[in-house]
Each structure stands twice: as structure tokens, then as C-alpha cells.
TIVEXDO-882614 format. One record per atom (N, C-alpha, C): residue number from 1; residue in three letters; atom name; y, z, x. Coordinates in steps of 0.1 Angstrom, whole numbers, plus 5000, padded with zeros to 4 digits. Layout:
! TIVEXDO-882614
R  resi  resn  name  y  z  x
R  NUM  ala  CA  Y  Z  X
...
This chain:
! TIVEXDO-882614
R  resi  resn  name  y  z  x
R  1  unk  N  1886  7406  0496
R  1  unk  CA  1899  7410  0499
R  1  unk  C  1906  7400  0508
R  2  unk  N  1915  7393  0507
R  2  unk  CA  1927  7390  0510
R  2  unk  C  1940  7392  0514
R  3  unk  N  1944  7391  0530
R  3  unk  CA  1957  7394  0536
R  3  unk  C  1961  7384  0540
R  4  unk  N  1978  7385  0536
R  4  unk  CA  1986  7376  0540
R  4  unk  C  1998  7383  0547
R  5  unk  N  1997  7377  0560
R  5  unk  CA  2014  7383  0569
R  5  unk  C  2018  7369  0571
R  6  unk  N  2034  7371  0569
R  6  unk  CA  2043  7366  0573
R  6  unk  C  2048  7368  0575
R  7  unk  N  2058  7361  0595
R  7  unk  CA  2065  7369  0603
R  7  unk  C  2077  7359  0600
R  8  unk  N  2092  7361  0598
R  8  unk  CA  2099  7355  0597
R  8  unk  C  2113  7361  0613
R  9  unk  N  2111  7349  0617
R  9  unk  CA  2119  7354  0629
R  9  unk  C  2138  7352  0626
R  10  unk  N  2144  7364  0625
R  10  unk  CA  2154  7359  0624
R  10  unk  C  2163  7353  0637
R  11  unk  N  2175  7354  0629
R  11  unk  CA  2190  7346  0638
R  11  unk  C  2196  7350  0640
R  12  unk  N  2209  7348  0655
R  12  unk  CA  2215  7357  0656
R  12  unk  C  2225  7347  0660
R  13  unk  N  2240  7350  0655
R  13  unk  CA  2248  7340  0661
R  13  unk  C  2256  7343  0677
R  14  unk  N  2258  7339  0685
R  14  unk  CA  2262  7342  0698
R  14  unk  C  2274  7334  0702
R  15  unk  N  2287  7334  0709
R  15  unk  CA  2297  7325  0713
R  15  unk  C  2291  7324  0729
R  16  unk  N  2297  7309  0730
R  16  unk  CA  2293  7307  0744
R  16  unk  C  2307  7292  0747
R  17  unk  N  2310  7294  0760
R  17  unk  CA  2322  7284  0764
R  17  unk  C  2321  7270  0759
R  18  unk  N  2326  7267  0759
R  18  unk  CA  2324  7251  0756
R  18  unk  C  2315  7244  0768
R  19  unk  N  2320  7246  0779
R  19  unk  CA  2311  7237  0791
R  19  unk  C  2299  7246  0793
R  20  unk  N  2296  7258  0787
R  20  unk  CA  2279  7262  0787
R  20  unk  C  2273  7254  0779
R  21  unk  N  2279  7252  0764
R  21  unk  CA  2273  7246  0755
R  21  unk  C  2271  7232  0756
R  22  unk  N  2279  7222  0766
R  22  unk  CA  2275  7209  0766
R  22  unk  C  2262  7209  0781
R  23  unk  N  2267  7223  0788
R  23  unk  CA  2253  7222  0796
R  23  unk  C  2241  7222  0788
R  24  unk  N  2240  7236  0782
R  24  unk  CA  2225  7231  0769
R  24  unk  C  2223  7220  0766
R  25  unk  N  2234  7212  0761
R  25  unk  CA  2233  7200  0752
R  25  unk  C  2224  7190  0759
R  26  unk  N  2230  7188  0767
R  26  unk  CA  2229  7178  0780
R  26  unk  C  2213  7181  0789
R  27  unk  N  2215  7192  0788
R  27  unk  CA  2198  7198  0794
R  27  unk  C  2182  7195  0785
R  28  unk  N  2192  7200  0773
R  28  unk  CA  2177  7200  0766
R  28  unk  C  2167  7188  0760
R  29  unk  N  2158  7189  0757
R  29  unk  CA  2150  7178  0752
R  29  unk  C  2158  7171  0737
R  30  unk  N  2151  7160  0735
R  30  unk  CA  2162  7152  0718
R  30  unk  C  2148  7164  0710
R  31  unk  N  2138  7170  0713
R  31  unk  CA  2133  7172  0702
R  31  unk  C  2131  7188  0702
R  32  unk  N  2139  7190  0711
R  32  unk  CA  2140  7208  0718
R  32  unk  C  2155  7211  0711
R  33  unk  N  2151  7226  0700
R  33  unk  CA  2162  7233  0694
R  33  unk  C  2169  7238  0705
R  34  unk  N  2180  7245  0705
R  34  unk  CA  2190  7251  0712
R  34  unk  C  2177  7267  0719
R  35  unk  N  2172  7272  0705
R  35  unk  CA  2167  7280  0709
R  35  unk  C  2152  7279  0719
R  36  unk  N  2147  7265  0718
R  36  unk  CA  2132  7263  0724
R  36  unk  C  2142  7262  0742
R  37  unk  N  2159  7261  0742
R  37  unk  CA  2159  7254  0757
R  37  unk  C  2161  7270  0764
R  38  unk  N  2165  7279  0755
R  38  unk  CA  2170  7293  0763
R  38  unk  C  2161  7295  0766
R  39  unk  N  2148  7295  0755
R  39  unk  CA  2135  7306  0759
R  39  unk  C  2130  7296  0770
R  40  unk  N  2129  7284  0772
R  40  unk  CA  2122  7278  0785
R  40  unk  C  2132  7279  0800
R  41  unk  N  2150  7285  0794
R  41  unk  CA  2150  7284  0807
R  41  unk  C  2150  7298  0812
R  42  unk  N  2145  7313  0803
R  42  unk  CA  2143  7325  0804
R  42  unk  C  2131  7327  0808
R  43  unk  N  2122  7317  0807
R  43  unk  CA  2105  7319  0810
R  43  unk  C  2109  7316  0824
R  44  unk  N  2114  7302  0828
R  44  unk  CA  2117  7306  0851
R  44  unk  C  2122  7315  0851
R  45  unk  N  2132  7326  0848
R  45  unk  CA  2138  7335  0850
R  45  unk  C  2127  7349  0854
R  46  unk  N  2122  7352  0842
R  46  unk  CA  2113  7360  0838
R  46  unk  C  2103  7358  0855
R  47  unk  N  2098  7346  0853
R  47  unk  CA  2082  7345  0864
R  47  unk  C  2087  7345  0876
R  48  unk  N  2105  7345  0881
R  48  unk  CA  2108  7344  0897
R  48  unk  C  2107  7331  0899
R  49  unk  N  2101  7321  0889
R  49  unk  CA  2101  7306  0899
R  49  unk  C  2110  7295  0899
R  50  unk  N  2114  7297  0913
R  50  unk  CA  2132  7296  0914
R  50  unk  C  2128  7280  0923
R  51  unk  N  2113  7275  0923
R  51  unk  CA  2113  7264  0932
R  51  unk  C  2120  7253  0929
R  52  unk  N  2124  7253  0917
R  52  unk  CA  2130  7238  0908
R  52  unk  C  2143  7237  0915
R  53  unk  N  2148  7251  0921
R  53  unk  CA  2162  7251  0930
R  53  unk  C  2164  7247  0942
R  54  unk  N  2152  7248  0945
R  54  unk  CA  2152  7246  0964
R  54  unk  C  2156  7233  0966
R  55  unk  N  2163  7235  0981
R  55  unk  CA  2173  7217  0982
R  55  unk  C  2181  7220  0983
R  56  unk  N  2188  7222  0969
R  56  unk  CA  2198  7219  0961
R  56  unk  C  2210  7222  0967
R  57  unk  N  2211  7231  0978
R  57  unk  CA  2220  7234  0991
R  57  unk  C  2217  7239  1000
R  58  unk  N  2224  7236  1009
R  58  unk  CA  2223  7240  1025
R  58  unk  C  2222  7258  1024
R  59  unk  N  2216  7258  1040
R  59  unk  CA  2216  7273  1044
R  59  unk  C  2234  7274  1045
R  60  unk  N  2238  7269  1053
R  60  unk  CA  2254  7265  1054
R  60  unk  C  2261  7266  1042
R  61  unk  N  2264  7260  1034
R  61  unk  CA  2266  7259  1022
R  61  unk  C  2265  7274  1013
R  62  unk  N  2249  7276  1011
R  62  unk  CA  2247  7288  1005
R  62  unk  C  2254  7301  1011
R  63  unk  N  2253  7302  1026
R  63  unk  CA  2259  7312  1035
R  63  unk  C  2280  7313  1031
R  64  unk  N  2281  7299  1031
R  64  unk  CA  2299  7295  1029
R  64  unk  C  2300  7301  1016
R  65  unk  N  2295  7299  1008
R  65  unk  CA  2295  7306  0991
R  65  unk  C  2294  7319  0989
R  66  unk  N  2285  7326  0996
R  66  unk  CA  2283  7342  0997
R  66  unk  C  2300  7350  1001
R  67  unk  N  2303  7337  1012
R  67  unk  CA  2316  7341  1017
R  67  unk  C  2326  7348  1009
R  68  unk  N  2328  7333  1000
R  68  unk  CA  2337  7330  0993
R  68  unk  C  2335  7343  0979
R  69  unk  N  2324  7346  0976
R  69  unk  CA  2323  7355  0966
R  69  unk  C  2324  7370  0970
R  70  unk  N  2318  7372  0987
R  70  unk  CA  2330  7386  0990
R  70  unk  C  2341  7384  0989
R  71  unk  N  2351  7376  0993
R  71  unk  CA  2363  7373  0994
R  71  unk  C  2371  7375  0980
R  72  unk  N  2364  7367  0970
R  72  unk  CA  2367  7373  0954
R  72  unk  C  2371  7386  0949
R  73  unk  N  2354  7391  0955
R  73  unk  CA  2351  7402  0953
R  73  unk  C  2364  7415  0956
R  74  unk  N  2363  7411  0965
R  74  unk  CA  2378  7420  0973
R  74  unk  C  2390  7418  0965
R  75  unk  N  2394  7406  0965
R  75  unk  CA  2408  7399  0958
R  75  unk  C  2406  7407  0945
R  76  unk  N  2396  7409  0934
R  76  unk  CA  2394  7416  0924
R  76  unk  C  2396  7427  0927
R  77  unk  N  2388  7435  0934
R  77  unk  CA  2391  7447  0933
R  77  unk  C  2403  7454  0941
R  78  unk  N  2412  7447  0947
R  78  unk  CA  2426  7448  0953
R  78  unk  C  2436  7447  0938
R  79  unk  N  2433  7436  0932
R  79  unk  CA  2442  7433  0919
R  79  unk  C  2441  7444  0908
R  80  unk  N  2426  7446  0905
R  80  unk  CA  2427  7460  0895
R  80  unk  C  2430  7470  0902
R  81  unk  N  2430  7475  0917
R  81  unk  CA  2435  7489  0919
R  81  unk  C  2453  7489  0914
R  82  unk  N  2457  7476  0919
R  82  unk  CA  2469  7479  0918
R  82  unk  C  2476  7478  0905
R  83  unk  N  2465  7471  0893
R  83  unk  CA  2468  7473  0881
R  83  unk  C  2470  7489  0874
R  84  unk  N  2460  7494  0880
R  84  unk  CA  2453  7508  0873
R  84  unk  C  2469  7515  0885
R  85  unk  N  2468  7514  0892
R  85  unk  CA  2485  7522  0897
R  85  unk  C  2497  7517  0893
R  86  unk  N  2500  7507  0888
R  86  unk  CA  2512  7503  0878
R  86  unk  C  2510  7510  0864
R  87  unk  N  2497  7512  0860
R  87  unk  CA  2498  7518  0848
R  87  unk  C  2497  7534  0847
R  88  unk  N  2491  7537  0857
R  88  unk  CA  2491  7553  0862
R  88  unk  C  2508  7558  0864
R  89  unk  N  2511  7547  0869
R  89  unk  CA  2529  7550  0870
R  89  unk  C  2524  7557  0888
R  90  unk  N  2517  7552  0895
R  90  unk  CA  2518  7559  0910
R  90  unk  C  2521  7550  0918
């Protein structure tokens, strides 16, 4: 007796910005599909290993950035309250 499986992996189509997609481009290997670069850069994701990052900015820097993203943070959610009260009519 004889078995034969075959697993056929499908496709899925996904939109992504134009400057994501020239990041991929630009990242990946000449002989690495689009899909071998997600799954390799989901496998550091997955394991925590974030050492390939280190350096890459200051304590300063990283600290100035956190800033700047509460600061957002706020400016957003000041802008939708007052959206959601213009449309509430209050």
C-alpha cells in the first residue's frame, strides 16, 4: 500500500504602502520571495530577538521619541473627542 499527501500552500493577496513595499524590496535577498522575507522577519519577532536593533539609538533619542509619541497620543485623542462632539451636536 501506498500514500501520497500533498500539501499545497495557498495565497493571499494583501495591500501594503508603497514605501513598505520598497522597504521589502530593498531588504530582501535577490533569491528570497517576498514571502521567505516576512516569514524571516516574523521568526525575530516571534523569538524576542531584538539584538540586531541595539545601537541603533541613543537612550536620549529613544527617551525623546517616547515623548514625542505621548504627545501624539494626546493631540489624537483631543482631535477625535472633539470630532465625536461636533457630530454628537454637543
Amino acid at each position: 500500500m501506498c500514500t501520497h499527501t500533498q500539501t499545497n500552500m495557498g495565497t493571499k493577496t494583501i495591500s501594503i504602502m508603497d514605501d513598505v513595499y520598497e522597504m521589502l524590496f530593498q531588504s530582501k535577498a535577490k533569491e528570497e520571495s517576498f514571502s521567505d522575507e516576512i516569514r524571516r522577519i516574523m521568526a525575530h519577532k516571534k523569538t524576542g530577538d531584538l539584538r540586531k536593533y541595539f545601537g541603533l539609538i541613543s537612550t536620549e533619542e529613544g527617551e525623546s521619541m517616547l515623548q514625542d509619541l505621548k504627545q501624539i497620543k494626546i493631540t489624537n485623542l483631543k482631535l477625535l473627542k472633539d470630532k465625536l462632539k461636533k457630530e454628537l451636536g454637543a
